[in-house]
C-alpha positions as CSV (number, residue, x, y, z in Angstrom):
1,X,35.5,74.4,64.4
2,X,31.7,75.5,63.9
3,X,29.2,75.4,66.9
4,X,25.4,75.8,67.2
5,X,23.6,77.4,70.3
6,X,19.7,76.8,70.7
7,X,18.2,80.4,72.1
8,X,14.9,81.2,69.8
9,X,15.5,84.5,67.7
10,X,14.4,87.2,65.5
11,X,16.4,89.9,63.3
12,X,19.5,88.8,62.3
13,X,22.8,91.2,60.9
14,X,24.1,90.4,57.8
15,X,27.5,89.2,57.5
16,X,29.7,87.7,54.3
17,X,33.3,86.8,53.5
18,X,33.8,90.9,52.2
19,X,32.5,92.0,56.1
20,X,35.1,89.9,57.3
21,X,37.7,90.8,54.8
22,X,36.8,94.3,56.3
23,X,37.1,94.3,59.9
24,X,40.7,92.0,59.8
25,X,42.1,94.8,57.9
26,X,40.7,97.3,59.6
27,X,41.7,95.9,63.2
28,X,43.9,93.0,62.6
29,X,46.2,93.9,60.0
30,X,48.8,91.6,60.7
31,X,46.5,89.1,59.3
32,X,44.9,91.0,56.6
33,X,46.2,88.9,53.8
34,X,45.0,85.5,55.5
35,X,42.6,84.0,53.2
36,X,38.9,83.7,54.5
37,X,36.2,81.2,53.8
38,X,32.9,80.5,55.5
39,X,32.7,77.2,57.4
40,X,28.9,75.7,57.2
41,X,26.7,75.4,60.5
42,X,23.7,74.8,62.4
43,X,24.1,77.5,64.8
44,X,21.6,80.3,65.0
45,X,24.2,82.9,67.2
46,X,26.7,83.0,65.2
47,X,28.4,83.2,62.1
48,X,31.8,81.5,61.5
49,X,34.8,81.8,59.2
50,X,38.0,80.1,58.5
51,X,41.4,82.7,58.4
52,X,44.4,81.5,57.4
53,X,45.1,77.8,57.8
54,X,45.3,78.0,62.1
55,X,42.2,80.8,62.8
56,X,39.0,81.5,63.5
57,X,36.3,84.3,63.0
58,X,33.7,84.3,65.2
59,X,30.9,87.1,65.3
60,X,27.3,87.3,66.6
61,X,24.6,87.6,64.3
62,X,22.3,88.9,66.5
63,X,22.3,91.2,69.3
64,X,21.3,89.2,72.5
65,X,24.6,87.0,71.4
66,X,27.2,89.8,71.4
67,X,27.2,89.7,75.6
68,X,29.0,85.7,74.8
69,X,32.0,87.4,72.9
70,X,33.4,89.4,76.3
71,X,32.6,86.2,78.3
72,X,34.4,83.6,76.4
73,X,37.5,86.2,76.5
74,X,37.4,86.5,80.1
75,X,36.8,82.8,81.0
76,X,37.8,80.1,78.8
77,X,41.9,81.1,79.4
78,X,40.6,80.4,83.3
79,X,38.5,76.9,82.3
80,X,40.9,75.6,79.6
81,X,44.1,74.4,82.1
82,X,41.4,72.3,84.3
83,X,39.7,70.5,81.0
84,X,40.6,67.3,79.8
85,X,39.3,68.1,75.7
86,X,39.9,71.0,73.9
87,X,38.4,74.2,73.8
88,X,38.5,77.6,72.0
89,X,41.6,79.5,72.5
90,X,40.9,83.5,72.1
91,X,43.6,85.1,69.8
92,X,42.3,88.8,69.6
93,X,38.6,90.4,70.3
94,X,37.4,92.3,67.9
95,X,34.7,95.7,68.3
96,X,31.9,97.1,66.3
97,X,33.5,98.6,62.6
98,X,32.9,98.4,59.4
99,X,29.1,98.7,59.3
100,X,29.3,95.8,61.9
101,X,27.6,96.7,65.4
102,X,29.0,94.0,67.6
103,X,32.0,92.4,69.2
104,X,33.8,89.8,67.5
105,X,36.3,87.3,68.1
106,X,39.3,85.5,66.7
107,X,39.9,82.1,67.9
108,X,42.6,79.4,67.3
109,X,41.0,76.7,65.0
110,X,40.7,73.2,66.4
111,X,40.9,70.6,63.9
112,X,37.4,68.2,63.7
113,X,34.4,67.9,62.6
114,X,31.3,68.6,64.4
115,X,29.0,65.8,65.2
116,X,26.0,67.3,63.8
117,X,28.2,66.8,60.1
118,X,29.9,63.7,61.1
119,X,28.6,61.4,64.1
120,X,31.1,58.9,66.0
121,X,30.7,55.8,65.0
122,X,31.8,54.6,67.9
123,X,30.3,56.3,71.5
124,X,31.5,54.4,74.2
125,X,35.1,55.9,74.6
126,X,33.6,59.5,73.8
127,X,30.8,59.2,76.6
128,X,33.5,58.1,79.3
129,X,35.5,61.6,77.8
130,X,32.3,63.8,78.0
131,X,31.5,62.7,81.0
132,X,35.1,63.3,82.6
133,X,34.5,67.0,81.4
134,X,31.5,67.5,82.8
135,X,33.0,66.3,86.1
136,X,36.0,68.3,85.6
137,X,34.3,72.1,84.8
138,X,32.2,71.1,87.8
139,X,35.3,71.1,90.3
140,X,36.5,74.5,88.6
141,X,36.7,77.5,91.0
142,X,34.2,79.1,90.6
143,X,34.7,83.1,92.1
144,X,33.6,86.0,89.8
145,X,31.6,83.9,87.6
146,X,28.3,84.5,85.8
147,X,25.5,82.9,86.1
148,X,24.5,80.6,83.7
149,X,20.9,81.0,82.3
150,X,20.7,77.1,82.3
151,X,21.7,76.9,85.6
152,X,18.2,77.3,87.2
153,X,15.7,74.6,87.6
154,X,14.2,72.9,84.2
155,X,10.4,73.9,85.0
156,X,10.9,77.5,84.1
157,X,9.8,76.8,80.6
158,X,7.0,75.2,81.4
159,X,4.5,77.2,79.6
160,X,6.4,76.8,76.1
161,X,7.1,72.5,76.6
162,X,3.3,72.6,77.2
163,X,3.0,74.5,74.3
164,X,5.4,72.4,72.1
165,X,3.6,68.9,73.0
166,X,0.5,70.3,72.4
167,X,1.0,71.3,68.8
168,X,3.5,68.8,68.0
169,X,0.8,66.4,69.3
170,X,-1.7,67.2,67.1
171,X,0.3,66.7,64.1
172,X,0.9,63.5,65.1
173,X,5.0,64.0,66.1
174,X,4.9,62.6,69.2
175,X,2.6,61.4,71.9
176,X,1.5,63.8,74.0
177,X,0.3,61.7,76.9
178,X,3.7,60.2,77.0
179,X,5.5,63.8,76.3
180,X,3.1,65.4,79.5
181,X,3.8,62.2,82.0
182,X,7.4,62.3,81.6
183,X,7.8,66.1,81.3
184,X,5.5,66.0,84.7
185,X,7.9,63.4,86.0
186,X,10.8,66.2,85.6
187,X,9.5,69.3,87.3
188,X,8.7,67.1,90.0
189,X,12.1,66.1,90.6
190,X,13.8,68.0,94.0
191,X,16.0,71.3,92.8
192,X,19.6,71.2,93.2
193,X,20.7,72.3,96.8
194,X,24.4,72.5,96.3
195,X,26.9,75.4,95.5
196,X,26.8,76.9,91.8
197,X,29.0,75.0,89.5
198,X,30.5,75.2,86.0
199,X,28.5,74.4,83.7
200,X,28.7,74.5,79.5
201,X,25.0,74.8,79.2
202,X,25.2,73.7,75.4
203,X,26.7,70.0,74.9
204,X,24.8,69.6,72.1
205,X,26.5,67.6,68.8
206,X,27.2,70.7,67.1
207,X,29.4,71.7,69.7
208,X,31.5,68.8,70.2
209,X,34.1,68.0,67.3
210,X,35.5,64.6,66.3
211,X,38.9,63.6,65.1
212,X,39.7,60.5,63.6
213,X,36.7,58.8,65.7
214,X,37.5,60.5,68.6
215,X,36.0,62.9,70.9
216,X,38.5,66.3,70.7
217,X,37.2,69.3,71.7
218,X,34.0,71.2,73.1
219,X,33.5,74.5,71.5
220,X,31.0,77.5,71.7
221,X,30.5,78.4,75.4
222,X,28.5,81.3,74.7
223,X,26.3,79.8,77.6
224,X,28.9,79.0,80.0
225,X,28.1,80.0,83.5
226,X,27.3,78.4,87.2
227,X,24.6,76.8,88.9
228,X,22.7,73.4,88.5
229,X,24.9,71.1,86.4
230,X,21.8,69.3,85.5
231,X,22.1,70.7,81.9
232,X,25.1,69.0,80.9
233,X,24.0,66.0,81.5
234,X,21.3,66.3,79.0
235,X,24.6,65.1,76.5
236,X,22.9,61.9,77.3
237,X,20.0,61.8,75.3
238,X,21.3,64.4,72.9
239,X,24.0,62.8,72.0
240,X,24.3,58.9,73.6
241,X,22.7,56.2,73.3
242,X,21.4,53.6,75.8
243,X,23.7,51.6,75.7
244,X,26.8,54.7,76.4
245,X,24.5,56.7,78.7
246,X,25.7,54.6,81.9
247,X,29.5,55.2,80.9
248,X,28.5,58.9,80.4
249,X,26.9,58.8,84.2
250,X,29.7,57.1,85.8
251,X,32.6,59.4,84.2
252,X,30.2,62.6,85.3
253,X,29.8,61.3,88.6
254,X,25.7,63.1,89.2
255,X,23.2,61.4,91.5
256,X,20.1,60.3,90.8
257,X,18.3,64.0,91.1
258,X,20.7,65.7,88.8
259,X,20.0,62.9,86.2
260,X,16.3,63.4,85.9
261,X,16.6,66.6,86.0
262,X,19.1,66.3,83.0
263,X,16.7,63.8,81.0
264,X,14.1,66.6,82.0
265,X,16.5,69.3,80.0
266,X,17.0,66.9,77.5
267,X,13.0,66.7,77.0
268,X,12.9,70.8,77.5
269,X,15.5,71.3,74.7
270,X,13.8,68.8,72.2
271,X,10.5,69.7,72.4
272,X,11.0,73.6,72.5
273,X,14.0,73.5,69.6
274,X,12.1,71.2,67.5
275,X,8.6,73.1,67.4
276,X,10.9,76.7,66.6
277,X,13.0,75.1,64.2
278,X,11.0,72.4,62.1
279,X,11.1,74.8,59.2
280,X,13.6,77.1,59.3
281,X,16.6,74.8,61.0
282,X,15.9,71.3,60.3
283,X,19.5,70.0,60.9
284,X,18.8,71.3,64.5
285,X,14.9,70.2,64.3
286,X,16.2,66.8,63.8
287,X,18.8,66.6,67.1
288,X,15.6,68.1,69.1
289,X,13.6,64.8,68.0
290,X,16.2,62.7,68.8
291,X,16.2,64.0,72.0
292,X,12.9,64.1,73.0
293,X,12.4,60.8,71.8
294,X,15.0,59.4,73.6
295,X,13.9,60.9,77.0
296,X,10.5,59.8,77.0
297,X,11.3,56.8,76.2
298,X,14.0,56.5,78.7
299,X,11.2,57.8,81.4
300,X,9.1,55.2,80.5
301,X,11.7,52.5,80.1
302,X,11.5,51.5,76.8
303,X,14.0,51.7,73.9
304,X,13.5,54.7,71.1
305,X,13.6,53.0,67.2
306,X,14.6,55.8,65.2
């Protein structure tokens, strides 16, 4: 179990296998003499590690992620009943000890890979599952919840897509007049008008974990929250291809509005992620491409060749 969020950061705490060691002694003795070994990710939140053969050590790394921690404790026990994959099951919630200044959590671990590490190799079965899970979080009460800040409308970045085609432009990455006419194409589009909704605001491949080909589980909902479902539908170009993206559609059950939109969050993501990242997070730098590419390509009708 491993996940990856894509919010754009600065100073980050240190944390290593003794920190951990630390605070499970310290406020979970029962599992003090659990074995615990780093697991390997893309994320830029937070930090992960393995305890014991059937947990999870979750802890932010930086300080605008430590607000996820109480959110994921308060909501996905309400979500989980009403989803049709699997998701993180809180064990215990840890606070700020041992030299460590946030909240923390322990979580069950869910066997699986994520699909950053190990891609399906097979995507039609797993875009009819997404998509039923997108539908089903949708249809979720939705009283008491917070606001998701990927529930608003796509545009709201505006300054830093423009930004992103521009430089990623000039060094020959993409083309911009294709980039600008289809990211045009996506602020146009009308805004959502319904109620607020459940939405995972995330769905990228890091936080979505296979088992034995399959689709299994969604993790990481450090962005979980309501309003405009639109951006978990960008799955399709993140994730999909063109040939999946239909089953995807059909299981999520969006109209035509809410799917441009997504392609437009699909577009934001890529461009944004992969002119931050290019250097410092290339395994996330690479997904971004992917799904730029596969939006504007999609806008202008046209298959993406890798």
């Amino acid at each position: 179990m491993s996940g990856t969020n894509t919010k754009m950061h600065a100073h980050e705490v240190d944390i290593d296998e003794a920190l951990v060691e630390r605070l499970i002694a310290a406020q979970f003795p029962q599992w003090a003499q659990l074995p615990i070994r780093k697991v390997r990710s893309a994320g830029t939140d937070n930090a992960m590690y393995r305890l014991g053969a059937d947990k999870t050590v979750r802890l932010p790394r930086i300080a605008d992620a430590e607000g996820q921690v109480g959110k994921e404790q308060r909501w996905l026990p309400h979500l989980a009943p009403h989803l049709p994959l699997q998701v993180p099951v809180p064990l215990g919630q840890g606070v700020p000890g041992e030299g460590f200044p946030f909240a923390w959590s322990v979580y069950r671990w869910l066997d699986g890979a994520n699909l950053f590490d190990e891609p399906l190799a097979e995507l039609h079965s797993a875009a009819a599952e997404l998509g039923n899970f997108v539908a089903a979080l949708r249809r979720i009460g939705t009283s008491g919840a917070p606001r998701s800040f990927r529930g608003g409308p796509v545009g709201t970045a505006d300054d830093e897509v423009r930004a992103a085609i521009r430089d990623l432009g000039a060094d020959g990455t993409l083309d911009a007049e294709a980039a600008t006419a289809a990211w045009e194409a996506a602020v146009r589009v009308p805004q959502w008008e319904g109620a607020p909704v459940w939405l995972h605001g995330d769905l990228l491949p890091g936080n979505l974990l296979g088992h034995e080909g399959r689709l299994t589980a969604v993790i990481d909902f450090g962005c979980v929250g309501v309003g405009d479902p639109a951006c978990d539908v960008m799955a399709a170009w993140t994730l999909l291809s063109a040939d999946t993206r239909e089953v995807f559609r059909e299981a999520a059950g969006v109209d035509d509005a809410t799917w441009a939109r997504g392609r437009g969050w699909a577009l934001r993501f890529g461009l944004t992620a992969e002119h931050y990242y290019r250097v410092t997070n290339p395994v996330l730098a690479a997904v971004a491409h992917r799904a730029s590419a596969e939006a504007i390509a999609d806008h202008h009708g046209r298959p993406h060749r890798p």
